[in-house]
DODO-588094 format. One line per 10 residues: for each residue x, y, z of C-alpha. Coordinates in nm, 3 decimals. Layout:
<atoms>
X Y Z ~ ...
</atoms>
This chain:
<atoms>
-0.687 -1.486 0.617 ~ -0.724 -1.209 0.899 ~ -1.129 -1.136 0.850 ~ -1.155 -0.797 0.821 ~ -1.136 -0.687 1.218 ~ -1.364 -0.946 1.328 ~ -1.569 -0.977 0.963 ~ -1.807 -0.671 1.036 ~ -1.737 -0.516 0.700 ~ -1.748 -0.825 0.536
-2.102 -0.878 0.618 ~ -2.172 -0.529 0.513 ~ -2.019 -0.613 0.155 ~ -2.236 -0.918 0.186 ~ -2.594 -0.750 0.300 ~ -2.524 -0.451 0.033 ~ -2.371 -0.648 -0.225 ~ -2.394 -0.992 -0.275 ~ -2.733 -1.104 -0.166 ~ -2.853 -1.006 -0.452
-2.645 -1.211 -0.704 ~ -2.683 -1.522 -0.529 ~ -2.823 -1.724 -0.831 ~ -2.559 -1.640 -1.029 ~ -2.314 -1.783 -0.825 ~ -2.061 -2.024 -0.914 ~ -2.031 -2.399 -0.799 ~ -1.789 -2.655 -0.676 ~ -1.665 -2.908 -0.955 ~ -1.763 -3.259 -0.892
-1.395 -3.454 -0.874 ~ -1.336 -3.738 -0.971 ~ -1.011 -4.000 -0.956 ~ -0.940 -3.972 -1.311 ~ -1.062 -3.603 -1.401 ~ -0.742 -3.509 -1.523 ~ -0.756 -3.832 -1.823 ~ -0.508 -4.132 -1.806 ~ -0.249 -4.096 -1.536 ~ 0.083 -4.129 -1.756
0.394 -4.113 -1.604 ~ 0.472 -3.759 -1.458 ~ 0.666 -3.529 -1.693 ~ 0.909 -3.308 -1.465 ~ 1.046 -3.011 -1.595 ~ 1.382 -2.795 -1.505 ~ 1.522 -2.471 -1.565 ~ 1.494 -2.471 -1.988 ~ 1.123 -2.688 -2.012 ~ 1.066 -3.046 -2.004
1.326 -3.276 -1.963 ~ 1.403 -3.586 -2.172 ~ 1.231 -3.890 -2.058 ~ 1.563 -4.051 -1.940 ~ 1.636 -3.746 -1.714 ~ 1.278 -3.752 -1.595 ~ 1.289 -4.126 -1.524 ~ 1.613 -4.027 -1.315 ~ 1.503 -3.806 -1.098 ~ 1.215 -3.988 -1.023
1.391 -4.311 -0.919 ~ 1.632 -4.060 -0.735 ~ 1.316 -3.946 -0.488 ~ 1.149 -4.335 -0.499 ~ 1.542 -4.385 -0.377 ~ 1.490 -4.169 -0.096 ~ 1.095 -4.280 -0.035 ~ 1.066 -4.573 0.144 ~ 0.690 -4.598 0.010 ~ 0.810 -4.542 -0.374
0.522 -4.645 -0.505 ~ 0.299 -4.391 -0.303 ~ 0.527 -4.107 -0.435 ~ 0.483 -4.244 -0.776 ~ 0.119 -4.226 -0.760 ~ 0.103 -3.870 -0.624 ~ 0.354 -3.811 -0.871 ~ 0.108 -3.894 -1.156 ~ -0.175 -3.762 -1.038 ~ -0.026 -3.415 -0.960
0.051 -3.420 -1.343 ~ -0.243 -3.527 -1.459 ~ -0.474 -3.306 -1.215 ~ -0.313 -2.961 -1.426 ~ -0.142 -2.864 -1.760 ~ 0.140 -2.682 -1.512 ~ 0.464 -2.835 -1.492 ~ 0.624 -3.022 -1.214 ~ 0.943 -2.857 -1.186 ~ 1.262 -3.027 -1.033
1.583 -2.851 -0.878 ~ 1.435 -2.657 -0.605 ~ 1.519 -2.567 -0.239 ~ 1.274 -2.526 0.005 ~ 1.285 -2.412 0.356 ~ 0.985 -2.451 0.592 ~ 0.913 -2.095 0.767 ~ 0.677 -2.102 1.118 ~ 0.563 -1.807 1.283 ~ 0.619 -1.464 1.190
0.936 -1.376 1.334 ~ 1.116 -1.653 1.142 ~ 0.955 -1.572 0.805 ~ 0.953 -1.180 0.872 ~ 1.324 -1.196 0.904 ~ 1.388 -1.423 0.601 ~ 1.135 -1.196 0.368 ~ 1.294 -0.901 0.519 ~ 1.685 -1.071 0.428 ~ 1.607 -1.149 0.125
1.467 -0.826 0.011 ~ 1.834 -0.640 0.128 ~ 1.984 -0.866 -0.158 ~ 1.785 -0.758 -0.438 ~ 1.937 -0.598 -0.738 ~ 1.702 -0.613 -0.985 ~ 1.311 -0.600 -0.869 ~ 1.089 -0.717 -0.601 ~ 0.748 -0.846 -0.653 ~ 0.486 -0.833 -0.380
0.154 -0.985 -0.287 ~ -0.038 -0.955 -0.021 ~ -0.396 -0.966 0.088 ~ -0.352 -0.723 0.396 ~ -0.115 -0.473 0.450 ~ -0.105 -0.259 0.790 ~ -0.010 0.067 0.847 ~ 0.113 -0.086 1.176 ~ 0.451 -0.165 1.327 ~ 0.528 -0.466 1.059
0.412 -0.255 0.812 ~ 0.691 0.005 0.855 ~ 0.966 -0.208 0.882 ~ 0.861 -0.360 0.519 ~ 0.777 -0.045 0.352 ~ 1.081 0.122 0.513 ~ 1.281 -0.172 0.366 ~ 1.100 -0.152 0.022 ~ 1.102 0.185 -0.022 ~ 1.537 0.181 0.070
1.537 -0.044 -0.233 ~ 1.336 0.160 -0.478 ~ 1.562 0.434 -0.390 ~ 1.896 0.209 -0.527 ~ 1.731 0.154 -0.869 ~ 1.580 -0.210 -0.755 ~ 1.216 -0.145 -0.926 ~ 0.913 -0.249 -0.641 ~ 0.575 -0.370 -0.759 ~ 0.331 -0.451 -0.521
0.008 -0.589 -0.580 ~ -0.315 -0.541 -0.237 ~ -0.624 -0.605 -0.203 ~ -0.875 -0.335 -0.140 ~ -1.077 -0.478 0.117 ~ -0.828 -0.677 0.305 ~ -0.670 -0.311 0.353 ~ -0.955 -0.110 0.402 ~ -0.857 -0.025 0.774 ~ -0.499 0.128 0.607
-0.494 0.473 0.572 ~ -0.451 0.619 0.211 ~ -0.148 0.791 0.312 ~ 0.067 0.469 0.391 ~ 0.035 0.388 0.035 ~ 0.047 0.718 -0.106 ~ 0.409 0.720 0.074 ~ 0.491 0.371 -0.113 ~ 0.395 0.549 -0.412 ~ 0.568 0.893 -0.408
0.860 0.696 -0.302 ~ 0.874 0.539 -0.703 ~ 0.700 0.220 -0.577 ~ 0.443 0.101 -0.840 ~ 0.121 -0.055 -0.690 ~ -0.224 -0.210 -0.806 ~ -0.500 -0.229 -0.562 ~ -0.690 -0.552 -0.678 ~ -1.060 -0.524 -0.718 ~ -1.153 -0.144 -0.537
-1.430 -0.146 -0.357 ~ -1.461 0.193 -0.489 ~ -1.641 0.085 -0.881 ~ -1.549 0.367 -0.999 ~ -1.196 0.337 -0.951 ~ -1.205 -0.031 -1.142 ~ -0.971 -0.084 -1.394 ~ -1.095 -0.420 -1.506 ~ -1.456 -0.441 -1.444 ~ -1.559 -0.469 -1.056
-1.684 -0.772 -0.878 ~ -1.665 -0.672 -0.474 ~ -1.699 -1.046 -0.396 ~ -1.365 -1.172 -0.571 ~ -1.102 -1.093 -0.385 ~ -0.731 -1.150 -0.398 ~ -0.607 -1.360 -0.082 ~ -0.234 -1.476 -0.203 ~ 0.078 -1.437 -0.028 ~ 0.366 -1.408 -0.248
0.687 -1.225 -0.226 ~ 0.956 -1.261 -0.510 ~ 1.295 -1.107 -0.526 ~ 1.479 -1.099 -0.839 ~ 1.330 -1.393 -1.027 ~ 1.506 -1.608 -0.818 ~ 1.332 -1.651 -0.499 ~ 0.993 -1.666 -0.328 ~ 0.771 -1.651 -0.015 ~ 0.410 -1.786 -0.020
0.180 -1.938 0.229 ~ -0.072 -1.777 0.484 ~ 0.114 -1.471 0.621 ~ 0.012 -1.119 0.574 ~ 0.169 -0.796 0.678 ~ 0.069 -0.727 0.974 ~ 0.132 -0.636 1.379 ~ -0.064 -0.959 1.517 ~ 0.257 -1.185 1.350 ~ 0.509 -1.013 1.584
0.478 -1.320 1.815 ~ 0.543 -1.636 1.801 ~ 0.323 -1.958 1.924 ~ 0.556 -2.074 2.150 ~ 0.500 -1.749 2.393 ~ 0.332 -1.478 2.403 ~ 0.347 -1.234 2.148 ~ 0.111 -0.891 2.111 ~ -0.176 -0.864 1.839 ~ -0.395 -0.633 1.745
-0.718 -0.755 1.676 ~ -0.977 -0.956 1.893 ~ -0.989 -1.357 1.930 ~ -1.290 -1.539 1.979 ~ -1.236 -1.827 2.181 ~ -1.516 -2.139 2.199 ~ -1.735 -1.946 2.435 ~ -1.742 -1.645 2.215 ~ -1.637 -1.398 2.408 ~ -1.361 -1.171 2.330
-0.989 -1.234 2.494 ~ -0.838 -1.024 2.728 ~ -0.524 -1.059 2.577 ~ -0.460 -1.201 2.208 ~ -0.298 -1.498 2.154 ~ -0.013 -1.511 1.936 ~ -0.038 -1.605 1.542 ~ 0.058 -1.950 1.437 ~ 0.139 -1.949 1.040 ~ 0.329 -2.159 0.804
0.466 -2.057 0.474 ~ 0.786 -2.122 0.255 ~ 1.140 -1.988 0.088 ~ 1.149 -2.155 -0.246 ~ 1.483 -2.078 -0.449 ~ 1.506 -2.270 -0.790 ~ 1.350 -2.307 -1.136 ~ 0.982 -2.313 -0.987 ~ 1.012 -1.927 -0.912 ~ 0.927 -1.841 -1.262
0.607 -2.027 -1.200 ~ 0.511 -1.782 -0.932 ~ 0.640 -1.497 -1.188 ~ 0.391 -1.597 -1.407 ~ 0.064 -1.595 -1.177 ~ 0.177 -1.219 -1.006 ~ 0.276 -1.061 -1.343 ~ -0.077 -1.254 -1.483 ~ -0.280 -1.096 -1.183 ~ -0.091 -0.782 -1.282
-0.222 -0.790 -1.628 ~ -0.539 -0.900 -1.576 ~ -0.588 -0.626 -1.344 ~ -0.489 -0.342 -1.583 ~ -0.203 -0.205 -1.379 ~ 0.026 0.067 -1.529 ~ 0.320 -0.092 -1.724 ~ 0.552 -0.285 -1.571 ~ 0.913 -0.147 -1.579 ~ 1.159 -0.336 -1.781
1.343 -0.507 -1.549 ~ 1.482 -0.947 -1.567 ~ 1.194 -1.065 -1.456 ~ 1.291 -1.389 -1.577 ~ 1.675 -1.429 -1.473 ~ 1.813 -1.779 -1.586 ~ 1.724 -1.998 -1.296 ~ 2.001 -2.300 -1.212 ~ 1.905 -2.599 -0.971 ~ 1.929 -2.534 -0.637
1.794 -2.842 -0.457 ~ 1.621 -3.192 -0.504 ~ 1.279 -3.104 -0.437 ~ 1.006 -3.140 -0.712 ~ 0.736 -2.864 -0.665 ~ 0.405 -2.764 -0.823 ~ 0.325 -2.396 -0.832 ~ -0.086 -2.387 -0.837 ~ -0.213 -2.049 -0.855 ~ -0.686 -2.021 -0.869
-0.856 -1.771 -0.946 ~ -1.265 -1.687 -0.955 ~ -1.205 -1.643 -1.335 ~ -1.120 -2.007 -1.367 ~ -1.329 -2.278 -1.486 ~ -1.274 -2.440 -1.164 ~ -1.015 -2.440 -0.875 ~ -0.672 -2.637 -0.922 ~ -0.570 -2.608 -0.561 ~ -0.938 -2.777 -0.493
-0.898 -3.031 -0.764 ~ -0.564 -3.140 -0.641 ~ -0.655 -3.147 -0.252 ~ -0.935 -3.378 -0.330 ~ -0.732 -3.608 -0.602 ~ -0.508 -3.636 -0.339 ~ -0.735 -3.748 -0.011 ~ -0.944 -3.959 -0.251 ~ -0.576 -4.139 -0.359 ~ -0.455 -4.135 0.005
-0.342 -4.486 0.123 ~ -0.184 -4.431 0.481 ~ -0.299 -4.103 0.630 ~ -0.383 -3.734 0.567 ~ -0.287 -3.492 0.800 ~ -0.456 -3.128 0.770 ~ -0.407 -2.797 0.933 ~ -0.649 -2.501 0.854 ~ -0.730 -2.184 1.012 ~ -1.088 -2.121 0.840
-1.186 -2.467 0.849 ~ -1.587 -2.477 0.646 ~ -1.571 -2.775 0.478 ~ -1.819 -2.839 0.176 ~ -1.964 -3.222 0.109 ~ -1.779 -3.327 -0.140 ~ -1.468 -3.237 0.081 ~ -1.649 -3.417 0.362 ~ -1.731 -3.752 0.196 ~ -1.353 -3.710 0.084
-1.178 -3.708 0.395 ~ -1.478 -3.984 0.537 ~ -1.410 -4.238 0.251 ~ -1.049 -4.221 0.310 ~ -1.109 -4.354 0.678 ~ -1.342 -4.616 0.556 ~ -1.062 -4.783 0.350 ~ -0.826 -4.693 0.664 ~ -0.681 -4.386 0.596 ~ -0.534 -4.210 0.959
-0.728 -3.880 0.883 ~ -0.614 -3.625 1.157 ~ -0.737 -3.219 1.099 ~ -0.594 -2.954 1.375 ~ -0.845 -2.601 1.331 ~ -0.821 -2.291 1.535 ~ -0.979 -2.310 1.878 ~ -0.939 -1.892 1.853 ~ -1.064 -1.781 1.577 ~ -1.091 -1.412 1.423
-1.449 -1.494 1.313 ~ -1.715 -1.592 1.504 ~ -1.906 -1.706 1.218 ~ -1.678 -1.890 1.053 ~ -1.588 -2.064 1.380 ~ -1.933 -2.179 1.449 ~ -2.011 -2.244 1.086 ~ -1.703 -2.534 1.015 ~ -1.767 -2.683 1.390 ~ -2.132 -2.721 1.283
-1.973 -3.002 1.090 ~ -1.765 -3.146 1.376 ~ -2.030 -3.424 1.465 ~ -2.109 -3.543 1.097 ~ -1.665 -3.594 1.055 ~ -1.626 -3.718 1.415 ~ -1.895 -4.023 1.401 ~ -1.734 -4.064 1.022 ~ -1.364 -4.161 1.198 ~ -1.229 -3.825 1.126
-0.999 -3.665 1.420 ~ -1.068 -3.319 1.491 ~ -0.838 -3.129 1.748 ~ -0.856 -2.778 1.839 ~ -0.505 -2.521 1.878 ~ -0.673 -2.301 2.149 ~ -0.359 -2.134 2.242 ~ -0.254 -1.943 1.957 ~ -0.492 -1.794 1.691 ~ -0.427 -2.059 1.402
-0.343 -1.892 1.040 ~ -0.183 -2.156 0.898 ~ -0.305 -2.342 0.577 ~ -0.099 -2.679 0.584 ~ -0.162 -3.095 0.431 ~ 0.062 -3.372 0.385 ~ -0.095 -3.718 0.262 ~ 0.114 -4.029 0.262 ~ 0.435 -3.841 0.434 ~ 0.524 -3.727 0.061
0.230 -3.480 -0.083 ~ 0.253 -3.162 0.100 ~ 0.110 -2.878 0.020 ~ 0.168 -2.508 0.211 ~ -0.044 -2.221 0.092 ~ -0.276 -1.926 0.117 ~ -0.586 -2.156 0.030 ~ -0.839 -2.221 0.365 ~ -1.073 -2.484 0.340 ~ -1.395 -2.310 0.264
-1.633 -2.197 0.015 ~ -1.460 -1.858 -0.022 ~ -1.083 -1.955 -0.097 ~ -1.255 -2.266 -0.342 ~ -1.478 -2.007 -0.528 ~ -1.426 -1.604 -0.439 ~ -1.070 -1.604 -0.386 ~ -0.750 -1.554 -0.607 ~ -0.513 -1.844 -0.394 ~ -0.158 -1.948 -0.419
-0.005 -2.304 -0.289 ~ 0.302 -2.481 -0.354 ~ 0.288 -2.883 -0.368 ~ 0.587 -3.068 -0.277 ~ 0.609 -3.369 -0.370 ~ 0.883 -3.618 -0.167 ~ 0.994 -3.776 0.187 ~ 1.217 -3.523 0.292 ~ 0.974 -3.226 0.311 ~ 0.694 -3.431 0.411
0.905 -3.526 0.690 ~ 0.964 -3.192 0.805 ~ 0.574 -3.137 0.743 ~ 0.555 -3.422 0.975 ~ 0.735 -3.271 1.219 ~ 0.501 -2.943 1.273 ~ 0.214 -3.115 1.241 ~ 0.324 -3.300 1.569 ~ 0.421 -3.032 1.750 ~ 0.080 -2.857 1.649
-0.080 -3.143 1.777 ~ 0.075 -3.189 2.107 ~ -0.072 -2.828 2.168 ~ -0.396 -2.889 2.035 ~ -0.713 -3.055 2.247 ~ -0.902 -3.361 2.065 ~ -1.255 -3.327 2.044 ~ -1.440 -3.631 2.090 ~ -1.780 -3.757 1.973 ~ -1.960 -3.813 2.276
-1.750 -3.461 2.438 ~ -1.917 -3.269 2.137 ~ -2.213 -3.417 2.162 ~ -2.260 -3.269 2.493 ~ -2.220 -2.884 2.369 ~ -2.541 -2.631 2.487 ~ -2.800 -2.494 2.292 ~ -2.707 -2.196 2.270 ~ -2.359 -2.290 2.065 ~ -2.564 -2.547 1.855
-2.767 -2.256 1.781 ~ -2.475 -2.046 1.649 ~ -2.362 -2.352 1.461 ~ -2.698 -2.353 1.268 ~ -2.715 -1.985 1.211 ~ -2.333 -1.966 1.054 ~ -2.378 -2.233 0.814 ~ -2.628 -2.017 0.617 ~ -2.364 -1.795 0.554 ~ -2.133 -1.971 0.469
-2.084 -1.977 0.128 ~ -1.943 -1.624 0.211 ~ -1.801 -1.695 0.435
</atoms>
């Protein structure tokens, strides 16, 4: 999540706003192995529901085939099932999109093929350079008959002028600005603090985007050179860059019969939010395999009774057997997600975590690298990605749980947040996951125990004064 040009009016929100409430706020569940009740044998679903238990069975031994460690698949498999009532849906493709060029172009492609309607999510949306090329291309579409709905969040575009969406608007495009900041212009009571982060993009019922990128000028680059941005970095000594550093994000194209699990969560925000009618348009197109990959579509919300992107993160590092590899741009992790990733080295786990070492938000910064020396003398290994300013919101346990998403790992995507993440569940992908991790890595720096031990006052000081935020953070 970009934070708001450098968080100022977050605090704001915060001083005015949510002080105040602070008893009343919500909690973390406690996870255990076998929350989700005895771990049967995962049910996968297709295009028309549930399959039969032979076809199931088949396409399970089909990925196991592929898996050299079947019986860590089969694990994951079960536990993804019994972690949520969703489905586990079979028959999809997916194809792993890094950096904003690459997934700007494939968004932008796939929106010149729609013929029916194009559903849109997004947390920020600039008036900017990136901005025009996707409301140009959205509003061309509207004008052929292809019905655009388009979901933003009102304080992750408070720095867009009116009059960028009042264009979208006039131009037939329907929108819902999600939770105003304004109270009075709340359709469906007003709670400043929740606030919808997703990332989704869906043309014709038949494909989707999702993971950490927004709309926005500072994705023009990519992390191999380069690129221009818009908004400040804050690099370990706190002081603003010269010149930004490119964006590093990761996100997905999913074609298949998991789309209409994605359909679901935006037209249920939709609702939920009160916006006008929807028009009548095949929002749910019959949806024919298109792949091999088996994919879990986990949308949370604040309204929840608990978070089902958490729940699964933290089934899945407690069940890890070989390693967990993490990459996180707002890295704040809470204790239960601590003693989580700790444990697993203790039974010897490879735990590896790459975080920004740029960072949008000083507080946030200092607030998860307050944590550094508690997961460094626990065996975890920390490295930093100080050339780029690191969006992405990646895992992969036991090379065949991967999840890609719009979740961080912090109080406010757990609790405050509407989030969106796919889980993918097989070899194949995970090897791909693999693959970026390592080249992530290669750019990062380790930190070190006895390196961070060494750090000044001054940024211990800044450590201890972020943490009390950050359960707003």
């Amino acid at each position: 999540m970009q934070r708001l040009y450098g968080r100022a009016a977050a605090f704001a929100l915060a001083a005015a706003v949510l002080l105040p409430t602070v008893t009343a706020c919500s909690t973390l569940p406690a996870i255990v192995p076998d929350m989700g009740g005895p771990r049967a044998a995962a049910q996968i679903s297709g295009q028309h529901g549930p399959l039969s238990a032979t076809r199931s069975k088949q396409i399970l031994e089909a990925l196991k085939g592929r898996n050299p460690q079947a019986n860590q698949l089969d694990r994951h498999l079960a536990l993804e099932q019994a972690i949520s009532d969703s489905p586990l849906i079979a028959g999809n493709r997916v194809r792993l999109l890094e950096d904003g060029p690459a997934t700007y172009r494939a968004m932008l492609a796939a929106i010149a093929t729609a013929r029916d309607h194009i559903n849109m999510e997004s947390y920020i949306f600039e008036d900017d350079e990136a901005g025009k090329q996707f409301s140009d291309a959205l509003l061309a579409q509207q004008a052929r008959g292809v019905q655009v709905n388009i979901v933003y969040d009102s304080v992750g575009t408070l720095g867009t002028k009116p009059e960028f969406f009042a264009r979208l608007r006039d131009g037939g495009i329907k929108l819902l600005e999600f939770n105003p900041v304004n109270p009075l212009a709340a359709k469906a009571g007003w709670d400043v603090n929740q606030r919808d982060h997703r990332k989704l993009l869906i043309v014709d019922g038949r494909t989707a985007f999702l993971g950490g990128i927004n709309i926005s000028g500072v994705y023009s680059g990519g992390s191999f050179s380069r690129g221009s941005g818009s908004r400040p970095a804050v690099k370990p000594g706190d002081k603003a860059s010269k010149a930004p550093p490119p964006w590093r994000d990761t996100d997905l194209q999913i074609d298949g019969p998991v789309v209409a699990e994605f359909q679901k969560l935006f037209i249920d925000t939709w609702t939920k939010q009160k916006g006008e009618p929807l028009a009548a348009r095949n929002y749910y197109p019959p949806l024919t395999p298109q792949g091999v990959e088996v994919i879990h579509a986990i949308g949370s919300s604040p309204d929840d009774d608990y978070s089902l992107i958490y729940a699964t993160l933290i089934s899945a590092i407690d069940n890890a057997e070989t390693e967990v590899l993490l990459t996180n741009a707002y890295f704040v992790p809470d204790p239960q997600l601590r003693a989580s990733l700790k444990a697993a080295v203790a039974r010897g786990v490879d735990v590896k975590i790459i975080v920004p070492g740029s960072t949008d938000s000083a507080l946030v910064f200092h607030a998860g690298r307050s944590y550094y020396d508690e997961l460094l003398e626990g065996g975890v290994k920390i490295s930093e990605r100080r050339d780029v300013m690191l969006h992405a919101k990646t895992a992969l346990v036991d090379g065949v749980w991967s999840t890609v998403g719009s979740t961080n790992l912090d109080w406010r995507s757990f609790l405050h947040n509407q989030e969106l993440n796919a889980v993918v569940l097989g070899q194949a992908f995970g090897d791909q996951m693999r693959t970026a991790f390592e080249a992530d890595l290669k750019r990062a720096e380790p930190i070190t125990l006895r390196e961070w031990r060494r750090r000044t006052l001054d940024v211990r000081a800044k450590e201890a004064l972020a943490r009390i935020w950050q359960y707003w953070l």
